[in-house]
matplotlib code that plots the C-alpha trace (Angstrom):
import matplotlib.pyplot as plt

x = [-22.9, -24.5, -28.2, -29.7, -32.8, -36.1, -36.8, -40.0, -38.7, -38.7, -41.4, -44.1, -44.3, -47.3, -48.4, -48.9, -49.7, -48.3, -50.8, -49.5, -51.0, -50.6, -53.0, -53.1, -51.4, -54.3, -54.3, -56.3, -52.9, -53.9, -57.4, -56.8, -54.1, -56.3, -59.4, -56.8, -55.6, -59.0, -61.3, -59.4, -56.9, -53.5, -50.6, -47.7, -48.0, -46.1, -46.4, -43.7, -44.1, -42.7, -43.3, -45.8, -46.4, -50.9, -49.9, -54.3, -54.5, -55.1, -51.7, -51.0, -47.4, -45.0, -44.3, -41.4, -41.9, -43.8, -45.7, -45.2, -44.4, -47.0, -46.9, -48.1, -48.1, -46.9, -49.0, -47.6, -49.7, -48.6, -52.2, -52.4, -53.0, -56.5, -57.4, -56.3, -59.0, -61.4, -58.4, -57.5, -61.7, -61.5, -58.5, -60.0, -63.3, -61.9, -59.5, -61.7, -59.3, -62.0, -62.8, -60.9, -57.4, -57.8, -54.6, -53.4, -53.7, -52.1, -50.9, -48.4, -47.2, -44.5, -41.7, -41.8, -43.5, -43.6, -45.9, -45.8, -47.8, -47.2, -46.8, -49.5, -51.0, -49.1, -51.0, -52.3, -51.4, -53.6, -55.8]
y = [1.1, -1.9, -2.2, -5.7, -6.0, -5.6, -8.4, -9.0, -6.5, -3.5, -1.4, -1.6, 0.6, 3.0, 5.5, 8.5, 12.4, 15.4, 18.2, 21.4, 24.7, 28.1, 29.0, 32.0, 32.3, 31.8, 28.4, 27.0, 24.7, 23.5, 22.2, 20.9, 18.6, 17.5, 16.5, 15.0, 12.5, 12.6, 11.9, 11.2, 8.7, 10.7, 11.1, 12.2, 15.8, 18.7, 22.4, 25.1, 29.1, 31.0, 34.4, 34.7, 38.1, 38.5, 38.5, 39.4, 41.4, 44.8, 46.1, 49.7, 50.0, 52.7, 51.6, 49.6, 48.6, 45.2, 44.9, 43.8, 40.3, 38.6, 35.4, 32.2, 28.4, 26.1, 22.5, 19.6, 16.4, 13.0, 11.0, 8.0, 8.3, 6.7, 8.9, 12.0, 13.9, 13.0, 14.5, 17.7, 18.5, 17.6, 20.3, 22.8, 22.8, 22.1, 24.7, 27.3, 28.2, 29.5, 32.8, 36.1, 35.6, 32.2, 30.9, 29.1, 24.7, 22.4, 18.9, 16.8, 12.9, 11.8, 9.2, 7.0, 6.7, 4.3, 4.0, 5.5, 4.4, 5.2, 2.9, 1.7, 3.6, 6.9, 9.5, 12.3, 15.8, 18.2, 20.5]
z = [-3.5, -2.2, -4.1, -2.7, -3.5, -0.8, 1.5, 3.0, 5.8, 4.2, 4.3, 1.4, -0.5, -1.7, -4.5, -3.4, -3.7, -1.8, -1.0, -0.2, 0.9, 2.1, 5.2, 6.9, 10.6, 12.8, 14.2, 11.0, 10.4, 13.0, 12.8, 9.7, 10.5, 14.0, 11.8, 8.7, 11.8, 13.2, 10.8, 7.9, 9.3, 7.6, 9.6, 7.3, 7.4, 7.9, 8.8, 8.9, 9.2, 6.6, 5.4, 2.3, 0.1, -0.7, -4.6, -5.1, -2.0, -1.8, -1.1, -1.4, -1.8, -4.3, -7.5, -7.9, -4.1, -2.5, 0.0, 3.5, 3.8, 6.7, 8.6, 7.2, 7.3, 4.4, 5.4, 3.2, 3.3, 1.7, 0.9, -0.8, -4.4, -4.5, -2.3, -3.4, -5.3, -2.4, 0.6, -1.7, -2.0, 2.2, 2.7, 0.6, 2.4, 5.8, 5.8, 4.3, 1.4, -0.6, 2.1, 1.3, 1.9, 2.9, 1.1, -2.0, -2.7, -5.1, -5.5, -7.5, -7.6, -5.4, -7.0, -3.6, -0.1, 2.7, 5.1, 8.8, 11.9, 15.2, 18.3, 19.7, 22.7, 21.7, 23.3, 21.1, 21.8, 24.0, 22.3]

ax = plt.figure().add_subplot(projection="3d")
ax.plot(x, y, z, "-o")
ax.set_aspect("equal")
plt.show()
């Protein structure tokens, strides 16, 4: 294993957080990640669908049974850690989690980061 050392080519390096949340399946995914690059300058995120279970929902099912699994979208955002408080507060209010069933936040240090920009005159995607 070959372990130099950095040189002044390697990417710095940053302390950082990793948001995560649980939205719901209608395009709120999203908006949120549109204003994060937007307004908030943050492009190292990350959405996937996945199938989530409404643990607090009112779910009818038999005993012994669970309920129907529905459509969701796990969003995973890596902030710096300055900023983290401020961002978490911005995604929580941005992407409504607080409305009935409007999904599930949390946030926990990350051992290493670098940085990521893109090129210069990269054109955003259409609406």
């Amino acid at each position: 294993m070959n372990s130099k050392p950095p040189t002044d080519s390697a990417a710095p390096r940053e302390a950082c957080k990793l948001i995560s949340c649980v939205l719901p399946d209608d395009g709120t995914e999203k908006k949120l990640i549109r204003a994060l690059r937007d307004e908030k300058q943050i492009t190292r995120a990350n959405s996937i669908s996945c199938l989530g279970m409404a643990v607090l929902a009112d779910a009818r099912t038999k005993f012994g049974e669970l309920p129907e699994p529905v459509l969701v979208r796990k969003v995973d955002v890596v902030v710096p850690e300055a900023d983290a408080d401020d961002l978490y507060d911005y995604i929580y209010e941005k992407a409504r989690i607080g409305r009935p069933q409007g999904g599930a936040i949390w946030m926990r240090a990350l051992t290493l980061t670098s940085p990521f920009a893109l090129p210069e005159g990269m054109p955003a995607e259409e609406p």
